[in-house]
N, C-alpha and C positions, 0 to 999 in steps of 0.2 A: 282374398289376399289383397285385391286393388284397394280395400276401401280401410284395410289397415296401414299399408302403405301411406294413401290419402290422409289419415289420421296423423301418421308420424308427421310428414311434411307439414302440414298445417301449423301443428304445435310447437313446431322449429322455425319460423318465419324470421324471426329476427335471428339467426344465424344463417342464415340464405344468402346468397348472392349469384350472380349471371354465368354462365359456363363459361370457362375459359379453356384454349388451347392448351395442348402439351408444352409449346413452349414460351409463353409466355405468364405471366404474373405467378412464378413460380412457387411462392411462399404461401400463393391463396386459400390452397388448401388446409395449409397447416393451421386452420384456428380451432381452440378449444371445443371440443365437442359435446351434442347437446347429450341431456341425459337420458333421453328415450333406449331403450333397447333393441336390435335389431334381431333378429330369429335366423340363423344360420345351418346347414346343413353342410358335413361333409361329405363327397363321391371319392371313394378312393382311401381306404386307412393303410396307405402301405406304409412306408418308413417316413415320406414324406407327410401321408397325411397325418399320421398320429401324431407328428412333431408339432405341426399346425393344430391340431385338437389342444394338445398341451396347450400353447400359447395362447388359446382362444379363452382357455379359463379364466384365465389373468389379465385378458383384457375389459375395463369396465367397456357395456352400452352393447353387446355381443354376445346374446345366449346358443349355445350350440343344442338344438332340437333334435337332432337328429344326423345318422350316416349311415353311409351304406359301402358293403363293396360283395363281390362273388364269392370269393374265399370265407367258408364258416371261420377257419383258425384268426382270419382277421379281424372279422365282426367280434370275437373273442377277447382281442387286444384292444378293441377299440372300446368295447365294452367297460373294461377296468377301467381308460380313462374318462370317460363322461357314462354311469351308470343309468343316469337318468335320463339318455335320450336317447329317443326311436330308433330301432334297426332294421334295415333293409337291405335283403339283397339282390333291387332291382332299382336304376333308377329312376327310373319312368313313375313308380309307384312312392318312390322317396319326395318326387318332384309335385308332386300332389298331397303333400304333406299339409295339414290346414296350419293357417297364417305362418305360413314360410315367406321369408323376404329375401333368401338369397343363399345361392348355391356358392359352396369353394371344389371345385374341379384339379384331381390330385391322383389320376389315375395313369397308367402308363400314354407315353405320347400318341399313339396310333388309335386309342378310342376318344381324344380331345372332342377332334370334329362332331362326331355325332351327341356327345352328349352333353357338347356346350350349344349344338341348332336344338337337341329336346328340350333343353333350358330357355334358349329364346323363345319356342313357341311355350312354354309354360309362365312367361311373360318372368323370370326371373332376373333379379341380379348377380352376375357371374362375377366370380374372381379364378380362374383358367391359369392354372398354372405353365410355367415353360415348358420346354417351346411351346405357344399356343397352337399351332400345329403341325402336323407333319407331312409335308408336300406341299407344292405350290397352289395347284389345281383345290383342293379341299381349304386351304388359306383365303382363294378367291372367293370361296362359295361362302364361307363362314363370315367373314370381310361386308361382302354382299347383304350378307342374309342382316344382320347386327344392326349395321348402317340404315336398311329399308324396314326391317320389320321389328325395330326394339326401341323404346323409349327407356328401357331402363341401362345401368350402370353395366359395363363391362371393366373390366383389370383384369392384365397380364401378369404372371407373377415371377415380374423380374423387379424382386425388391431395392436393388439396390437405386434403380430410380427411386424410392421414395426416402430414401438416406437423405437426413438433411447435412451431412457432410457430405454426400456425393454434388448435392445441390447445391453446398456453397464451392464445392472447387470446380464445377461445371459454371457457374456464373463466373467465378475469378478467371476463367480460363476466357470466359468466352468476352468477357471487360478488358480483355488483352494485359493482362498479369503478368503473362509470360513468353510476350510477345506472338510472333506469327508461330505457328503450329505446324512441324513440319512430321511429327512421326507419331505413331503411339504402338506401343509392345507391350501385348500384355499373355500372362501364361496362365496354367493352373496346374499344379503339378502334385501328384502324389506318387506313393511307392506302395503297392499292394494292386488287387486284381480284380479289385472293386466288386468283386462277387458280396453275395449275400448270402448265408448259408440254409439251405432246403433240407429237410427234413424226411422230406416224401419225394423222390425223384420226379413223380406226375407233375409237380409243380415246379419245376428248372424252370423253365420258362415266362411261367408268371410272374415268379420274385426274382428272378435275374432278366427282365425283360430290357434291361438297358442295353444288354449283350448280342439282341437279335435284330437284326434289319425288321425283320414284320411289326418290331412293336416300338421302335425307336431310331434314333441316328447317333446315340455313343453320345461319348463326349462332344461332339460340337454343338447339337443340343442339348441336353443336359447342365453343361460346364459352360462353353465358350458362348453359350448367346447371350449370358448376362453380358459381359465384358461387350461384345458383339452392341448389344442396346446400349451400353455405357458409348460407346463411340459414336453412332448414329445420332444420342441425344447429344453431345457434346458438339458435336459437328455438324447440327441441324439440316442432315442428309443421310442418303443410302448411298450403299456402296454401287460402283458402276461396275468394277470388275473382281475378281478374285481367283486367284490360282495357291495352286498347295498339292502337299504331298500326306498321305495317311497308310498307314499296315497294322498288321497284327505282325508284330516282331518279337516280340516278350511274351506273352500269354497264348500259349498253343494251346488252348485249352478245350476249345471247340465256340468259340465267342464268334459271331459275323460282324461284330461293329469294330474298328479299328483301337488298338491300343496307343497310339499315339497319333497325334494329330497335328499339323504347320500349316497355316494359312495367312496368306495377305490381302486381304480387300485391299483397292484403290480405290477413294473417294473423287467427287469431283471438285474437290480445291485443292485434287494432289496429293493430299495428306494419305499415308502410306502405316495402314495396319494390321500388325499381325500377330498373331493369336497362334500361343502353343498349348497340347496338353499332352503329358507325360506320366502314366501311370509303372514307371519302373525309376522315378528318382521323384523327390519332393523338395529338392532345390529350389529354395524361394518361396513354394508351395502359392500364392494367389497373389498374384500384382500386376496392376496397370500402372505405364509410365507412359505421358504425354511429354514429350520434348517440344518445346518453344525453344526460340532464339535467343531467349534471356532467363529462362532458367526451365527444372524438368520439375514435372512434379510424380512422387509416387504413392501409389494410392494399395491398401493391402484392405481387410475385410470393415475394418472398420477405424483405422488412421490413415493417415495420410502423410509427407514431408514435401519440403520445396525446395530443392536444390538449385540455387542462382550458378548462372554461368561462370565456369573461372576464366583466366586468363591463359591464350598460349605464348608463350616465351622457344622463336624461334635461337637455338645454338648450331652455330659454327663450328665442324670439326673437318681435321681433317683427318682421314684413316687411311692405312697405306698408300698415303702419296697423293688421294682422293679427295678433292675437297666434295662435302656433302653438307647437308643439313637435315639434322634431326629435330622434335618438337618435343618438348616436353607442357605439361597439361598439370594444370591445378582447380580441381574441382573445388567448389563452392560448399560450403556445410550446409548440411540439410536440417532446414528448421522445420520443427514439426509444425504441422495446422492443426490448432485445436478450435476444435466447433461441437458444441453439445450435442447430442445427437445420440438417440436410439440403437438397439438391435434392429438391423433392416427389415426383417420378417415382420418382426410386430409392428415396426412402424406402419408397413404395407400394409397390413391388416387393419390396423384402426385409419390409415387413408383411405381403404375400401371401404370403413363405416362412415367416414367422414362425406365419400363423395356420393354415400343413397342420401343419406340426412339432405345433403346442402344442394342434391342434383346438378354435380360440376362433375366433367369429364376429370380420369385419373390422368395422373403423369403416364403412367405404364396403363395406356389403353388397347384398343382394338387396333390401330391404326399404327402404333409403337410397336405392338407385339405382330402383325402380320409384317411388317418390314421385317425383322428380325428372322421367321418363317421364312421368309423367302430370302434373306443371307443365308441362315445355313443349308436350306436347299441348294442355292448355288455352292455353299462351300461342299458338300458332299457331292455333286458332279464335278465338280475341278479336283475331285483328290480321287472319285473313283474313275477317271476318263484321262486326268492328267493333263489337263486343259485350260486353258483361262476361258471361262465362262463367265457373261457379262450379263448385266440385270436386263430380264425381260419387259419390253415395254406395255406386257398384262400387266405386269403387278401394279403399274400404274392408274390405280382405282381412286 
């Protein structure tokens, strides 16, 4: 596998250039990529990964060789969409696959850990879906492990870092666009009960694993840690504190993960955000709003607008005898920002080919994706304890 690897690299020299951090020279990655093809393997064909299978066809430089998952019925579905590559239902034995160059990890959150450390010692490159992992403690170790014992590429797979309209209003924001930065709100809301429908009772669990503490944390990861990483990278920090509230209020269903979910991180320049998810209305349905002093901007899955500040015009009245003052408010029209720009998923994907090829740290790395880990580990003890819980100074690696 090393000396295919070795191969590719070689033959790509003049598309190469020096590692750069997550946050800076942030467009570095985006150049045209070389022609060689990279050998890819899926772990995990559930909803998520066959979505990813799809997409992988259609991306040039990206052969899919091969996947795997436990479920016969899935290897089944996975089957119709790439016929021609290897099937496994272990992946210890997937990960031995000859000239494989890199795993995409798409399997429920509570097996992340272990089967993205088999991957590091299989000398792979990982793209680890969100949350990268689940608990703090298994975050450290994985964090640890990456950092000391891998030379190769890791990505987290919070695409919307690799939006290059995330990345131009993340710059505009941060060139002071729109002044100082006092707030961001952002939600994700749908109406339905997010189940997945089972067939064979044995398997509740498996295919509605988002529903269970053992094998997930619900919507906060799942949903809320993209948005979660959107602010982190926006605000070139982690959160210091967070409090909130969570229940199962709506779906009695027999679910352990909470249906609804409110939180606020405080960061450390103050700036104050908070993140909702509501699966009994879809009001708005996905949007972040960064409020500046001079104007808001809002961001939905794939546009964006920019609302400039209006003006307030205090009025003088007087009611029953009372003199008072009330304010009236004229909001600013919202222009849209238009920036060319990809489906996030695929973009991410061809920036995880981009950064074996050219060996440059991704935007959504190891380092991006355990902070986010351990914001929603703090947010889920502040919702299940009722508590402001503040960042621990382990996570400080």
């Amino acid at each position: 596998m090393d000396s295919r690897r070795d191969f590719i690299k070689k033959t790509t020299t003049a598309f190469a250039f020096p590692l750069v951090n997550s946050n800076s020279e942030v467009f570095s990655i985006f150049k045209k990529l070389p022609s060689n093809r990279l050998n890819i393997a899926v772990i995990g064909t559930g909803d998520r990964g066959q979505g990813l299978m799809r997409l992988i066809k259609n991306i040039d430089g990206i052969e899919l060789v091969a996947f795997c998952d436990i479920l016969p019925f899935r290897i089944e579905q996975a089957s119709a969409i790439a016929p021609k590559a290897k099937k496994y239902n272990n992946h210890l034995k997937l990960l031995s696959h000859k000239n494989l160059d890199a795993v995409i990890i798409s399997t429920p959150l509570n097996t992340h850990y272990s089967i993205a450390s088999d991957a590091v010692d299989a000398s792979m490159n990982i793209y680890c879906e969100k949350t990268m992992v689940k608990g703090d403690n298994q975050t450290i170790e994985l964090l640890k492990k990456v950092k000391n014992k891998s030379n190769k590429i890791f990505q987290t797979g919070h695409q919307y870092h690799s939006s290059r309209l995330y990345s131009y209003i993340v710059d505009m924001i941060q060139a002071g666009e729109i002044g100082m930065v006092s707030s961001i709100q952002a939600q994700w809301n749908r109406n339905g009960n997010w189940r997945r429908p089972v067939e064979n009772s044995k398997y509740e669990r498996q295919i509605n694993w988002r529903m269970y503490r053992e094998y997930s944390y619900g919507l906060t990861a799942e949903l809320s840690s993209h948005q979660i990483d959107f602010s982190n990278w926006l605000l070139k920090s982690n959160p210091n504190k967070v409090a909130g509230f969570g229940g199962i209020d709506f779906w009695k269903d027999g679910r352990e993960t909470y249906d609804n979910i409110h939180l606020v991180y405080s960061y450390p320049n103050g700036v104050k955000a908070s993140f909702t998810c509501l699966t009994s209305n879809a009001k708005d349905d996905y949007q972040i709003k960064v409020m500046g002093e001079n104007a808001t901007i809002l961001i939905d899955h794939q546009n964006a607008w920019k609302y400039p500040e209006g003006k307030y015009n205090k009025i003088i009245s007087d009611v029953d005898g009372v003199s008072g003052a009330t304010v009236s408010w004229t909001e600013g029209k919202g222009n849209k920002i238009n920036y060319d720009h990809k489906d996030p998923t695929i973009q991410a994907l061809e920036d995880f080919r981009s950064s074996i090829i050219n060996n440059t740290i991704p935007l959504s790395n190891v380092n991006t994706g355990a902070a986010v880990s351990f914001a929603v580990q703090m947010g889920i003890e502040a919702m299940d304890k009722e508590q402001v819980i503040s960042w621990n100074t382990k996570y400080n690696i």
